[in-house]
C-alpha positions in Angstrom: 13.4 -45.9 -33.8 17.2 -46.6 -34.1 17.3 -45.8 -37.7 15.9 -42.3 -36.6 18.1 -41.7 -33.6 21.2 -42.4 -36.0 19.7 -40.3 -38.8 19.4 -37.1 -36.6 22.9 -37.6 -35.5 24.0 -37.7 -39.2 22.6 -34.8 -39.7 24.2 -33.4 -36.7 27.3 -34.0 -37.2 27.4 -32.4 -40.7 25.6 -29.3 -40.9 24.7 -26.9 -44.0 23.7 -23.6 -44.1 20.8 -22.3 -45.7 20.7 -22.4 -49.3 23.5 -25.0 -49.2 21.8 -28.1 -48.3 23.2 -30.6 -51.2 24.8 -33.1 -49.0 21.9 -33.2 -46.1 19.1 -33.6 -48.8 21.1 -36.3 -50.4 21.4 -37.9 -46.9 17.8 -37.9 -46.7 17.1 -38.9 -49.9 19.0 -42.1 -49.4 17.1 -42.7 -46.0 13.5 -42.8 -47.6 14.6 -44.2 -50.6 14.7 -47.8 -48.6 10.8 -46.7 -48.1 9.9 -47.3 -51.4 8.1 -44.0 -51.6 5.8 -43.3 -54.3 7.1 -40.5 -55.7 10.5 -38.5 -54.8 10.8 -35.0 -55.8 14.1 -33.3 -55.6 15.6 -30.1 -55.5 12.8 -28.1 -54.9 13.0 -24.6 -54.7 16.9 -25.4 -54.2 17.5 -28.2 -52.3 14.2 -29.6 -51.1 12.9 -32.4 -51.3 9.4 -34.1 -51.0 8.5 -37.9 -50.4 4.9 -39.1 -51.6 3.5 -42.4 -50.3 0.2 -42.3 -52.1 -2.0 -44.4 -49.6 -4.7 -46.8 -51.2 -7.7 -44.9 -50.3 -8.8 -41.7 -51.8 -9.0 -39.0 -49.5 -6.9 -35.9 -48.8 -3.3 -35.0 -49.0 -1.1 -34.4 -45.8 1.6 -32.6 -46.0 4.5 -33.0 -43.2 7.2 -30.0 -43.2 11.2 -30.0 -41.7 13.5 -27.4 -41.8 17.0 -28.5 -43.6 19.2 -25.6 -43.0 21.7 -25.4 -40.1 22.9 -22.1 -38.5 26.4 -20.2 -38.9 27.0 -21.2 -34.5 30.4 -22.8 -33.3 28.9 -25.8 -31.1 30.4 -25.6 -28.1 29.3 -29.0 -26.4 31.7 -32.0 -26.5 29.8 -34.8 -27.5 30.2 -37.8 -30.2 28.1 -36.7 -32.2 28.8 -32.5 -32.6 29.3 -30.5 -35.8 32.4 -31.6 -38.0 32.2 -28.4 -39.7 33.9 -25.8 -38.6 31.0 -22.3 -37.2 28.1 -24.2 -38.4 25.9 -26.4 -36.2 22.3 -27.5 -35.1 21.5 -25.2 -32.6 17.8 -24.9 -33.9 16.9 -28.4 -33.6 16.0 -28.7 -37.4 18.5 -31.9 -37.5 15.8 -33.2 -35.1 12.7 -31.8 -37.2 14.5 -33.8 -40.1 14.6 -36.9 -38.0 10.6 -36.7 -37.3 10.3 -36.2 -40.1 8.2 -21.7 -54.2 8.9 -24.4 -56.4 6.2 -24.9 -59.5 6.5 -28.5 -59.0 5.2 -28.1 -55.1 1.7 -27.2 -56.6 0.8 -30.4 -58.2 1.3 -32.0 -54.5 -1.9 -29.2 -54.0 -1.9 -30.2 -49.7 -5.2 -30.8 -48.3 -3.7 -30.2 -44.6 -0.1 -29.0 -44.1 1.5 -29.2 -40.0 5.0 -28.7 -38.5 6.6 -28.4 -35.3 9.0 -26.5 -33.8 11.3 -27.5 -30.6 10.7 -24.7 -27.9 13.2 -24.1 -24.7 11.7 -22.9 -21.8 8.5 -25.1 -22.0 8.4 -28.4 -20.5 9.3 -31.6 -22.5 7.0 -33.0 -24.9 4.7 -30.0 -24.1 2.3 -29.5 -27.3 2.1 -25.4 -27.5 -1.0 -24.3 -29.6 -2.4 -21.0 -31.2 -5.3 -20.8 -33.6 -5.0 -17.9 -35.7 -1.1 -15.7 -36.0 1.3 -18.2 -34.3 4.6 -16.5 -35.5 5.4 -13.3 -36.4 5.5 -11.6 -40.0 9.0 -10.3 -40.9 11.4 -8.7 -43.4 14.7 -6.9 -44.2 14.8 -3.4 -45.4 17.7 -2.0 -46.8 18.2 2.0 -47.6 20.8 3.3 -49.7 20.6 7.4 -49.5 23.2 9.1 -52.1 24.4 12.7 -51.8 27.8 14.1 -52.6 31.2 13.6 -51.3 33.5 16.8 -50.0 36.8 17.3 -48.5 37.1 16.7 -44.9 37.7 20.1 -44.6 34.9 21.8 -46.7 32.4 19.5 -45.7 29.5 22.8 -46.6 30.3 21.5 -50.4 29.2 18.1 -49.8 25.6 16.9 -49.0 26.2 14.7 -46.3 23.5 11.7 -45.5 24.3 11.8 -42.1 21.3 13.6 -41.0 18.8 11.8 -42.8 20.1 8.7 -41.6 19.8 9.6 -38.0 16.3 11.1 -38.8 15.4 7.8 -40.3 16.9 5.7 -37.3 15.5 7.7 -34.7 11.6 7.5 -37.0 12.0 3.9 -36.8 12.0 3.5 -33.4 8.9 5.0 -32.7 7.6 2.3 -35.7 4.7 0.3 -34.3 3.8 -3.5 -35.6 0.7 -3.9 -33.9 1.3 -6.8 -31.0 4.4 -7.3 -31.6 6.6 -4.4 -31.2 9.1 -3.6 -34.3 12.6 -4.4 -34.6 15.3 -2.1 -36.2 19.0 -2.8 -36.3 21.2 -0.1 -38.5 25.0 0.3 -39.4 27.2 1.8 -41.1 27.9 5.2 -43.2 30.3 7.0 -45.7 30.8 10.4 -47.2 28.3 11.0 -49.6 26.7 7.7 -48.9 24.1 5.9 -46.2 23.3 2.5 -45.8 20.7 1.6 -43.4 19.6 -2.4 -42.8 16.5 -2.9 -40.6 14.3 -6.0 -39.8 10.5 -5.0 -39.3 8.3 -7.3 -37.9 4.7 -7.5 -37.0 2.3 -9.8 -35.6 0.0 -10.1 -38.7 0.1 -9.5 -42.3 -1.9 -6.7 -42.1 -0.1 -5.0 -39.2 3.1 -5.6 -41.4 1.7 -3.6 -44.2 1.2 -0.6 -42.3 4.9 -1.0 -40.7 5.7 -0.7 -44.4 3.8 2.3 -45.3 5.0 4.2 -42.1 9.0 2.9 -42.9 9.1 4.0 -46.3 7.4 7.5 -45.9 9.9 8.0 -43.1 12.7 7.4 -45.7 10.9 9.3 -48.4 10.6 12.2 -46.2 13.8 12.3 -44.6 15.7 12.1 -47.8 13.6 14.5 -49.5 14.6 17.2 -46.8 18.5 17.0 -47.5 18.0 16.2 -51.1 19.3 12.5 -51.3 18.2 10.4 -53.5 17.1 7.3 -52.3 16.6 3.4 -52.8 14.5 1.1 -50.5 15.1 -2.9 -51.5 13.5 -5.9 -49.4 15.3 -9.3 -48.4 14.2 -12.2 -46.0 10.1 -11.7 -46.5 8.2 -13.9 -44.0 4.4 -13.9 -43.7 2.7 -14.3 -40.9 2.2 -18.0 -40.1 -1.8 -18.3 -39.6 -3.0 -21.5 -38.2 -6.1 -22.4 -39.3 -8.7 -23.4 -36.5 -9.7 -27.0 -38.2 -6.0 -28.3 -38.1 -5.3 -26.8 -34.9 -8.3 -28.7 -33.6 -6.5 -31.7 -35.5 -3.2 -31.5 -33.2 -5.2 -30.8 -30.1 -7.6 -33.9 -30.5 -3.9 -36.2 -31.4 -1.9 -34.4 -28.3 -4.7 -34.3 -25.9 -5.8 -31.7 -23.7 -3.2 -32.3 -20.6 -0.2 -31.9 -22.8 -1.6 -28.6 -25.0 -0.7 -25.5 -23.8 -2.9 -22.5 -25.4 -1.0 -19.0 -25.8 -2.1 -15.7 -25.9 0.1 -13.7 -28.4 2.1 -15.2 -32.0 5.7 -15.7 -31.1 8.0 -13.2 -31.8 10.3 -15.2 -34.4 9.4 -16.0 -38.1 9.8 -18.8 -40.7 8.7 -19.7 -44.1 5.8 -22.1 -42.6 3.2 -19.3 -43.6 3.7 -19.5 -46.8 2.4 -23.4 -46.2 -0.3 -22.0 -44.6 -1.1 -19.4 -47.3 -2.2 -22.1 -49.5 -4.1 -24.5 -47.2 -5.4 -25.7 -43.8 -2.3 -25.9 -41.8 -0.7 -25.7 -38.0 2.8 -24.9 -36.4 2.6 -26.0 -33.1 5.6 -26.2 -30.6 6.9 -28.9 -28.7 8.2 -28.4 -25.2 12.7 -28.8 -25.2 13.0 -28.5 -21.5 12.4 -25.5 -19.2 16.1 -25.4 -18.5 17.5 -26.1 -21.9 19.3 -23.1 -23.4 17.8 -20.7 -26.0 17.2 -22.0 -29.6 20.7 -20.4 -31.7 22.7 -20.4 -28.3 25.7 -22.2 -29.1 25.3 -24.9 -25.7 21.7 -25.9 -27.9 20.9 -29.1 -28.9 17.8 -30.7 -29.5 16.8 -33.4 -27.0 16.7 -36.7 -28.7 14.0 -37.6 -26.4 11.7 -35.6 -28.4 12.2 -38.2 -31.5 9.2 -40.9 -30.8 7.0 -38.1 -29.2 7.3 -35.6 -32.3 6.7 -38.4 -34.6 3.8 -40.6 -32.7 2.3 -36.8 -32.6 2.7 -36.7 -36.7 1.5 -40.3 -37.4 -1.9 -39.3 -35.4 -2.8 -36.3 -37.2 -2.0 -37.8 -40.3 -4.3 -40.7 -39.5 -6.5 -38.0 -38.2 -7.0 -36.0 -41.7 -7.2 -39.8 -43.3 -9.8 -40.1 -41.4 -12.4 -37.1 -41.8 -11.6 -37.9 -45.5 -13.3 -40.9 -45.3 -15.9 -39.4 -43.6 -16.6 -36.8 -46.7 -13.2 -34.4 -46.3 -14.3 -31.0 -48.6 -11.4 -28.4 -48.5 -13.5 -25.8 -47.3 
């Protein structure tokens, strides 16, 4: 367990943002690599990388996910072990989801089960927090450009102006619904002649998310058509809904137990790239407890508690042992 404590640190104390990863998966890759995996797969959509240990019995395929990326937060704590690089640090815990733990090559691993955690403030330690079904939230960026025609500041009548259908479209997107979870809309700036317009949408399903689209981009369509601005709509940041599926929540439950499971209601607000995991086979997010006083997950006083090293990864070597097992007893992957 030393290895791993010192590992997280590592990874701590230099921190890469997303898409930018080189140096942490080259740290990793050196760590398993005195594993003697059977198969090491780099670069992966990027900088990803997967570790195979075959096993010697046939039966399904497990698939373990952690988050590389670090955020663009100034770590404010004073500690041996902090950021080295300047505005980018850990304060997500995914140093610590290393530590436990899109590209065409990711298909011929073809995962039987798939399962990651996520460290959650505000719920006690080592708390295991569950959801069958949505357990985070779909989202995605819109951007609108809206084009008219520049004027003189003082003959603005020759102009068409955007200004209008920008506040027509701000104003229409505040009334957007997502179904449980309320939608999300953040806008800025504008220019003579010119409008451009960034939102996030977010929903509690897929399905909800589709209709946040439909209603978005009519507003647009219709608010532009009414000044006679042409008009652009372009998507960035597209999260699914991450859907656990009720046989590999059962999974986590039966390894946690139930007096450290806590069941909730309604999908977290937040989003990640674990649904598309989830998309393709039987998988589970499930939370694990940071503390009910530790601060917010991005807040730059975060870090993850180290304490949740040998519970997060005794939780991951029982469900794994868990799916080995029903494989042996006549795993099918319906």
């Amino acid at each position: 367990m030393n290895e791993i404590f010192e590992l997280r640190r590592a990874l701590h104390q230099y921190p890469e943002l997303s898409g930018s990863e080189a140096g942490t998966a080259a740290r990793l890759v050196g760590f398993f690599r005195r594993l003697a995996p059977d198969g090491l797969l780099e670069q992966l959509g990027g900088h990803g990388v997967a570790v195979v240990f075959q096993g010697r019995d046939a039966g399904p395929t497990v698939l373990l996910r952690a988050e590389l990326d670090a955020l663009p937060v100034h770590e404010s704590e004073a500690h041996s072990d902090r950021s080295r690089v300047a505005g980018v640090g850990h304060q997500c815990g995914h140093d610590g989801h290393m530590a436990i733990l899109a590209d065409p090559r990711f298909a011929a691993l073809a995962p039987d089960f798939a399962f990651a955690l996520h460290n959650l403030p505000g719920f006690p330690l080592g708390q295991v927090i569950l959801r069958s079904g949505a357990f985070s939230s779909a989202s995605r960026g819109i951007g609108i450009t809206l084009n008219g025609a520049t004027a003189h500041a003082a003959q603005p009548e020759t102009g068409v102006s955007p200004a209008g259908a920008m506040c027509r479209i701000i104003e229409g997107f505040s009334r957007l619904s997502g179904g449980a979870v309320p939608a999300e809309v953040m806008a800025f700036g504008t220019a003579p002649g010119r409008a451009d317009i960034w939102a996030t949408l977010r929903a509690g399903t897929d399905q909800a998310m589709a209709g946040l689209i439909r209603q978005a981009e009519a507003i647009v369509t219709e608010a532009a058509a009414m000044d006679g601005l042409d008009h652009a709509i372009e998507y960035d940041d597209v999260f699914p809904a991450t859907v656990n599926a009720p046989r590999a929540v059962e999974i986590v439950r039966a390894c946690a137990g139930d007096d450290a499971v806590l069941e909730i209601d309604q999908p977290f607000r937040w989003s990640e790239d674990f649904g598309h995991f989830t998309a393709t086979c039987q998988g589970a997010l499930f939370g694990l407890g940071a503390g009910t006083n530790a601060p917010d997950l991005h807040d730059h006083h975060y870090a993850f508690p180290e304490a949740l090293l040998p519970i997060g990864a005794e939780l991951f070597l029982r469900v794994v042992w868990r799916c080995l097992s029903i494989g042996a007893n006549g795993f099918n992957r319906d």
